[in-house]
N, C-alpha and C positions, 0 to 999 in steps of 0.2 A: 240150777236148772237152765236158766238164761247162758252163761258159759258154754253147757254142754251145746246146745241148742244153735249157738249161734259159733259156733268152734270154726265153723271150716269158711263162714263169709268174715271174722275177725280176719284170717290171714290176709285178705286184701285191701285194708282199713290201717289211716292212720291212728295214732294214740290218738287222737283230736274226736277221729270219725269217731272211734268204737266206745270214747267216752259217753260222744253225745248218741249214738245208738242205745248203751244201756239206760241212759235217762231216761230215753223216751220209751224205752219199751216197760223200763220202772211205772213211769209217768203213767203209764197206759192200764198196766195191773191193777194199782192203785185205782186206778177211775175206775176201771170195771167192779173190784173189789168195793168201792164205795155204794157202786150202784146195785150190785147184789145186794147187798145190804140192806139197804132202802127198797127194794124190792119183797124181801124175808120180812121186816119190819109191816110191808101193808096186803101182808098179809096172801103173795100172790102164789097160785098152786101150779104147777106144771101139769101138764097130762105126761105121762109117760109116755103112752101111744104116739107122742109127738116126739118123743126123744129118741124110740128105737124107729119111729120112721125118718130121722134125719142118720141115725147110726147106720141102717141100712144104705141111703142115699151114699154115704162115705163112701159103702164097701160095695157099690157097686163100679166105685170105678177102680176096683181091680178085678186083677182074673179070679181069684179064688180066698178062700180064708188065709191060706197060708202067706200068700205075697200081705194082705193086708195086716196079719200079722208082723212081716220082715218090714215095712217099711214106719208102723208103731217102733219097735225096736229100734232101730235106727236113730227115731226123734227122740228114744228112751221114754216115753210113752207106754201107757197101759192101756187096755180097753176100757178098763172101768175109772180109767183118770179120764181120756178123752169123753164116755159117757158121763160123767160129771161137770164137764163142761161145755157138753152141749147141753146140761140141764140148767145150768150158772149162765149161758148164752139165751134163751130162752125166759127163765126169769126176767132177766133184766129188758128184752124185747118187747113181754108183754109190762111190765113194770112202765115201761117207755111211752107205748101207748097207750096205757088207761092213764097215765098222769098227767103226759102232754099231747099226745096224736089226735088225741078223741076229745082234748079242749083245743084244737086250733082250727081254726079256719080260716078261709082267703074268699075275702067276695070278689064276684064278677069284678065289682071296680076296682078294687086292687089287682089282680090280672091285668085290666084294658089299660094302666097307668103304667104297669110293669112292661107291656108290650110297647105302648108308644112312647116310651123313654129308651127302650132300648133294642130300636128299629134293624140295627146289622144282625141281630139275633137270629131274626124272623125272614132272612133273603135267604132264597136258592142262588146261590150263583150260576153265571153262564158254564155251558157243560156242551162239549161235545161229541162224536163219536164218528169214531176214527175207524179203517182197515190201514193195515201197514205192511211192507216187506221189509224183512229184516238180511244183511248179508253183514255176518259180525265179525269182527276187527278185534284181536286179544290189544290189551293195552301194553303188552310188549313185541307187539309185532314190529317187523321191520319194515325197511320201507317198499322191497319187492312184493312182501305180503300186501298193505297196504293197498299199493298197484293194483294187485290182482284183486283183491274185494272191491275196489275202485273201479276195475273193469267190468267186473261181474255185474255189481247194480246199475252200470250206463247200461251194460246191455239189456236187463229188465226194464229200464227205462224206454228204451228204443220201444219193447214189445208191447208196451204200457200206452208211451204215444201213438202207437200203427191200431190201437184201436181195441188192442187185449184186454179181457175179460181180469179185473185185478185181482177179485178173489181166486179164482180157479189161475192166476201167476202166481200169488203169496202160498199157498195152497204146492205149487210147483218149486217155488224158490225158497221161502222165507224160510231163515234157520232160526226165527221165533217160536215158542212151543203155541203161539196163535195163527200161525199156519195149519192147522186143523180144521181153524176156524174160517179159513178164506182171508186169517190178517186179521181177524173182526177185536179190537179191542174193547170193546162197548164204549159207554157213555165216563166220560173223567172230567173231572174240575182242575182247574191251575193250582197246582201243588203237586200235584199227585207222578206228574211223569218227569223226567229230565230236560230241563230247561228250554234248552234247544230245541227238542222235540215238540215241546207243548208250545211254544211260541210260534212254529211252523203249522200244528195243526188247527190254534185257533185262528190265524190267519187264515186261513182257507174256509168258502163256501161251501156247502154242500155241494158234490158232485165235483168239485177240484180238486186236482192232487197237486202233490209240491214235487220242488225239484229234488232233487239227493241232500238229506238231510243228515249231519256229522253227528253224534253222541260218540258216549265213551263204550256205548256198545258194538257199534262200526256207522256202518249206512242202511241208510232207509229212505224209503218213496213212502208217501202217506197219502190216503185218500179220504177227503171229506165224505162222511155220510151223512150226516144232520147234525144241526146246534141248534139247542136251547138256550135263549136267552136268559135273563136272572130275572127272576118273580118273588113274588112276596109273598108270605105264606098268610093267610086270611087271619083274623084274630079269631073268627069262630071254628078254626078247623084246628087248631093249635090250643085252643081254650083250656079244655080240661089237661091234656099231659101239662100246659103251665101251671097252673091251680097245682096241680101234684109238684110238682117241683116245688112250687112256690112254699107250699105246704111243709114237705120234705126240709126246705131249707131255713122254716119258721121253728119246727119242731131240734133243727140242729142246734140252732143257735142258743133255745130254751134247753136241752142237755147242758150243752158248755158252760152256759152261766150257774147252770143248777150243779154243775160239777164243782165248779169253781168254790162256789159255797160251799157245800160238801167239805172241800179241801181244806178250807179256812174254818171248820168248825169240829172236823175230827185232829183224833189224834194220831198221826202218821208218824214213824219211826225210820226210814232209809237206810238199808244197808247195804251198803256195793262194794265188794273187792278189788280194788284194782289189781290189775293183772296188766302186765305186758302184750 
């Protein structure tokens, strides 16, 4: 079934990848298959009503029965194989948290300990927000072309310094799809835009604009609208989503050990075909 399944991403994998692919998705079965198990054993029931509302959920993201049908086939897949593993999925979910979700906890003071040791967690970085005009430049233009998108943004510049309205320029000029918007890029953090660019617009105050700025997309004028500095996000407002996470990531780590065991006290059998 793994073979069928994984047939068409083997052909881009070396012998090396697709060894350690089968492993791990071996590795994976097995874990789940253990924890089924452990779940059968204490005893836990599904509601049905919970399984044909997740089967439904599937097949709403196609158009019709029949597409959800052609793309089961395809994975060679059945309906009543997939509904059994959303019933194997399920088990082992609730199996999960009545064993360990529903014995763990995180107090306030493990959170406030969690938050003040790991302080960069909890910053907004500085963020600004920009309008721009874009006049774009292919990366195989020449250098007459060049010229001419060269000329084009001085002269928006010219109309820019005499005192012009920038949005209603971007809006006239910019061959950005943010020229709808007046240029209006909203609010971005450093990372997010190309290099040049983003170093030009954090440089600038609100209400300033820069000179002709080079990217690989051509030229651009950029206009300061506002920057927000970097703030700290409060420990009380942040509180509970940590506590879940924290929770989240207590309950992870008691599976994997509870697996481990598992692994070390059953009896598992491996059989894997190598294939080319």
């Amino acid at each position: 079934v793994f073979e069928k399944r994984f047939s068409n991403r083997k052909k881009s994998l070396t012998g090396d990848q697709r060894q350690a692919l089968r492993q791990q998705v071996l590795d994976s079965l097995i874990n789940r298959e253990l924890l089924y198990q452990e779940s059968v054993k204490s005893g836990i029931k599904v509601d049905e009503a919970a399984v044909n509302e997740q089967l439904n959920t599937l097949k709403k993201n196609f158009s019709n029965e029949e597409d959800f049908n052609k793309a089961l086939h395809s994975m060679n897949l059945s309906e009543a194989f997939l509904t059994s593993q959303i019933r194997r999925d399920l088990a082992i979910s609730q199996f999960i948290e009545t064993r360990f979700t529903a014995n763990t906890k995180i107090s306030d003071k493990e959170a406030r300990e969690y938050y003040d040791q790991h302080p960069d967690l909890f910053r907004n970085p500085e963020e600004v927000k920009v309008r721009h005009i874009l006049i774009k430049v292919s990366p195989e233009a020449d250098a007459p072309q060049k010229a001419a998108a060269r000329k084009k943004i001085e002269e928006i510049q010219q109309k820019v310094k005499k005192g012009g309205d920038f949005g209603k320029l971007a809006k006239e000029y910019s061959q950005c799809p943010s020229s709808s918007r007046g240029g209006d890029l909203g609010y971005f953090k450093r990372g997010q835009m190309v290099k040049s660019f983003e170093d030009a617009a954090f440089a600038l105050d609100p209400g300033q604009v820069s000179g002709i700025v080079e990217t690989r997309f051509g030229y651009h004028i950029i206009k300061s609208e506002d920057k927000k500095p970097p703030t700290v996000i409060a420990f009380d407002q942040i509180k509970e989503k940590l506590v879940q996470h924290l929770k989240q990531s207590r309950v992870q780590e008691k599976v994997v050990a509870y697996v481990e065991e598992l692994n070390k006290k059953a009896k598992v059998e491996r059989f894997m075909k190598d294939t080319p």
